[in-house]
C-alpha positions as CSV (number, residue, x, y, z in Angstrom):
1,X,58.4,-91.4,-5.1
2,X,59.2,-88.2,-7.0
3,X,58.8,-88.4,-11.2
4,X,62.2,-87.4,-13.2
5,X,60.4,-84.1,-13.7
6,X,61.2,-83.3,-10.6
7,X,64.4,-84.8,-10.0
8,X,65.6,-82.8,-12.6
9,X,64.5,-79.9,-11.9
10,X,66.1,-80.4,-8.6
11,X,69.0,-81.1,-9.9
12,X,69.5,-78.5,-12.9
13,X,67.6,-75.9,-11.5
14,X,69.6,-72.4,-10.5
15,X,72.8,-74.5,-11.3
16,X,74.8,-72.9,-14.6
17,X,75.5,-75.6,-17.2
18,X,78.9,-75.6,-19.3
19,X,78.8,-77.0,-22.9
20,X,82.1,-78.9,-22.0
21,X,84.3,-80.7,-19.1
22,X,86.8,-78.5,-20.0
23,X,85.0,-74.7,-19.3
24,X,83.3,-76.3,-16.1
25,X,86.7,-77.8,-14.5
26,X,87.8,-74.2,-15.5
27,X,85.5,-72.7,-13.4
28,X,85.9,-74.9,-10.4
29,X,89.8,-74.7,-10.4
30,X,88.9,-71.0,-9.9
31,X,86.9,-71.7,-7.1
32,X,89.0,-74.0,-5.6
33,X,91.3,-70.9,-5.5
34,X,89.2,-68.9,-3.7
35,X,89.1,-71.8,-1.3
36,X,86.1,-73.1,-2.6
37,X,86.6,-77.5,-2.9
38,X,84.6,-77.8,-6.0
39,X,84.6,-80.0,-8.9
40,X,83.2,-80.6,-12.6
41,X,80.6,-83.4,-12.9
42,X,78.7,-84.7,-16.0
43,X,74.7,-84.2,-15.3
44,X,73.2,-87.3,-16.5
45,X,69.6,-85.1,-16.7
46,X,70.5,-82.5,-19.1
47,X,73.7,-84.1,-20.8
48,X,75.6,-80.6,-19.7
49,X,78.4,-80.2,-17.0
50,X,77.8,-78.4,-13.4
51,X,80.2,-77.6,-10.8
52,X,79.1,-78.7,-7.3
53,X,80.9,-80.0,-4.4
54,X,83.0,-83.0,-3.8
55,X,81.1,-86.1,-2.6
56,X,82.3,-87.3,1.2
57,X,83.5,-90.5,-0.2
58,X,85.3,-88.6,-2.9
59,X,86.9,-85.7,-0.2
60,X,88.0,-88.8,1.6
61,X,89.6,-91.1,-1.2
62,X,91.6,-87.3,-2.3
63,X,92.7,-87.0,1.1
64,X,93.7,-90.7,1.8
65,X,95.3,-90.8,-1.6
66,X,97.6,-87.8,-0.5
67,X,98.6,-89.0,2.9
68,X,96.3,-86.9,4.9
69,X,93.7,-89.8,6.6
70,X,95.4,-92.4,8.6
């Protein structure tokens, strides 16, 4: 079993935090543009925001939700 240490590290490391939900959806809707399907998450390690990719369950809950899974 690891110790939070390292889970946070693992999770915060080489990752850029953002102050607010606001600045990191910002920087995820421009990803998204370049095709990138990313979205803005609250880090429950370092009380910041990260932008990482969408969870399966999430990707398929979007897609379901807009008429694209039968």
């Amino acid at each position: 079993m690891s110790s939070k240490r390292h889970r946070r590290r693992k999770q915060c490391s080489g990752k850029v935090r953002y102050e607010s939900i606001e600045r990191a959806q910002g920087a995820a809707n421009l990803l998204w543009v370049k095709g990138l399907k990313l979205r803005a998450y609250g880090c429950r390690f370092c009380g910041g925001f990260h932008v990482g990719h969408m969870m399966r369950k999430v990707r398929r809950k979007l897609a379901a939700k807009r008429g694209l899974l039968k």
